[in-house]
ZASEDO-887740 format. One record per residue: x, y, z of N, C-alpha, C in turn. Coordinates in pm, whole numbers, padded with zeros to 5 digits, always signed. Layout:
REM residues N
XYZXYZXYZ/...
This chain:
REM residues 70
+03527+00844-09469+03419+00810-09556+03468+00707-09659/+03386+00625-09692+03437+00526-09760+03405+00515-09940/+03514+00535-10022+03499+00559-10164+03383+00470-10206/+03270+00469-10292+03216+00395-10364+03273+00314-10496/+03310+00230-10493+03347+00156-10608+03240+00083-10718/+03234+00095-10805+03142+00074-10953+03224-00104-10982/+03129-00188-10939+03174-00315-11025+03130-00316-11144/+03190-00335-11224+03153-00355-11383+03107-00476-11441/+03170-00571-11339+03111-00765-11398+03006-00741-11392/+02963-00838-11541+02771-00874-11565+02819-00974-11603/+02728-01088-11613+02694-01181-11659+02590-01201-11750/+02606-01279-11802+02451-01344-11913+02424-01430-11900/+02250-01440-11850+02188-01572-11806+02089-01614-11893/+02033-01720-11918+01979-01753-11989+01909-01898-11930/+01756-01850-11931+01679-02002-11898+01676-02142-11957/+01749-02259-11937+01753-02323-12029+01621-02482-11989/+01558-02452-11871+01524-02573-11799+01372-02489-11788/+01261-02548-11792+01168-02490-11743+01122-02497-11557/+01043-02408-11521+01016-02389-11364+00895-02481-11379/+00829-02548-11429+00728-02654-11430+00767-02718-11343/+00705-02802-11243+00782-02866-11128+00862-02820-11061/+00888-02701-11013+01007-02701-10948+00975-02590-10800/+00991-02637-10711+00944-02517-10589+00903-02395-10630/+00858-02321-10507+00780-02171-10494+00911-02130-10505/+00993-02157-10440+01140-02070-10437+01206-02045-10563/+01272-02162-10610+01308-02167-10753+01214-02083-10872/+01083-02083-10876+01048-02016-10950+01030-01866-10884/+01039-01813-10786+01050-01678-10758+01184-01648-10814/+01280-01765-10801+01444-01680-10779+01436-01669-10979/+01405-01754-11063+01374-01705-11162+01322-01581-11207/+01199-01528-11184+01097-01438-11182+01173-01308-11128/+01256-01345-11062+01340-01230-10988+01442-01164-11052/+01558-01277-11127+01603-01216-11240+01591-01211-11324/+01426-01198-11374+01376-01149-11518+01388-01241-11565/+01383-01368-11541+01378-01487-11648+01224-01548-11655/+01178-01561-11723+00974-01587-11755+00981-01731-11837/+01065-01726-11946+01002-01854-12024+01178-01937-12059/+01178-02064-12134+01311-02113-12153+01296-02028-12266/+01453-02005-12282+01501-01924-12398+01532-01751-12388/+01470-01724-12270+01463-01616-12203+01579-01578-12165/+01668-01459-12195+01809-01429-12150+01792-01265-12078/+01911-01306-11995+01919-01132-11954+02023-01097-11900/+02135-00996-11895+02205-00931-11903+02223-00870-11703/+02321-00944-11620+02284-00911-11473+02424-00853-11458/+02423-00781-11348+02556-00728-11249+02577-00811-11131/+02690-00854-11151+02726-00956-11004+02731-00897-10907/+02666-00945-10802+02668-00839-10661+02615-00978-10585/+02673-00968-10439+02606-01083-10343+02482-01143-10332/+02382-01022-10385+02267-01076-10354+02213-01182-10521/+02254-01151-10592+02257-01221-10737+02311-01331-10734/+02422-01327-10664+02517-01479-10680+02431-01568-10620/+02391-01553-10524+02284-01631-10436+02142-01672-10513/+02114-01581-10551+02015-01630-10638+02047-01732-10721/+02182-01671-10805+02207-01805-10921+02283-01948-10858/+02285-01899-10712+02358-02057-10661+02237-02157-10630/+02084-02084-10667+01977-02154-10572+01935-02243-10716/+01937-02196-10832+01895-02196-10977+02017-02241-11080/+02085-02288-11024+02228-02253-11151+02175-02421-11192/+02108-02475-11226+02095-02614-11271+01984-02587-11379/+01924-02455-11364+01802-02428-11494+01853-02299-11578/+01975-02246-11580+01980-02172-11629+02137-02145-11637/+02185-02129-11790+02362-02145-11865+02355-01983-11800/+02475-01987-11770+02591-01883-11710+02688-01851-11819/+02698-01699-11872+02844-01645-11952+02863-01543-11906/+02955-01542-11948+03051-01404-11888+03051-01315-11979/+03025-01165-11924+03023-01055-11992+03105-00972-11972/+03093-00836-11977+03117-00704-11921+03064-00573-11984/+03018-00528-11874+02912-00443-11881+03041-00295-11954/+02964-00251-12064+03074-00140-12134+02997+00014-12086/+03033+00044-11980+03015+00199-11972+03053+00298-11918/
């Protein structure tokens, strides 16, 4: 059986570009991680399916590094 391991990396994203103009896609992959308006930030856990998201979007929205305390 295989142990479950707890990643702890989060990141902090933050909308800095608006989705005005910009594909159906791009604004879902927004909408997806909770980002709605510029200025809009939120607090994510890195996991495969996230990174992908922010590789589709990483031109509308600043990337920092966190860690999630718990």
């Amino acid at each position: 059986m295989k142990k479950k391991t707890t990643n702890n990396k989060t990141i902090n994203i933050t909308q800095v570009k608006s989705a005005i103009g910009r594909n159906k896609i791009q604004k879902e992959n927004l909408i997806s991680l909770g980002l709605k308006k510029i200025g809009c930030s939120k607090s994510i856990i890195i996991n495969k399916s996230t990174e992908g998201l922010i590789k589709k979007i990483n031109h509308l929205i600043k990337i920092e590094k966190g860690w999630l305390n718990a």
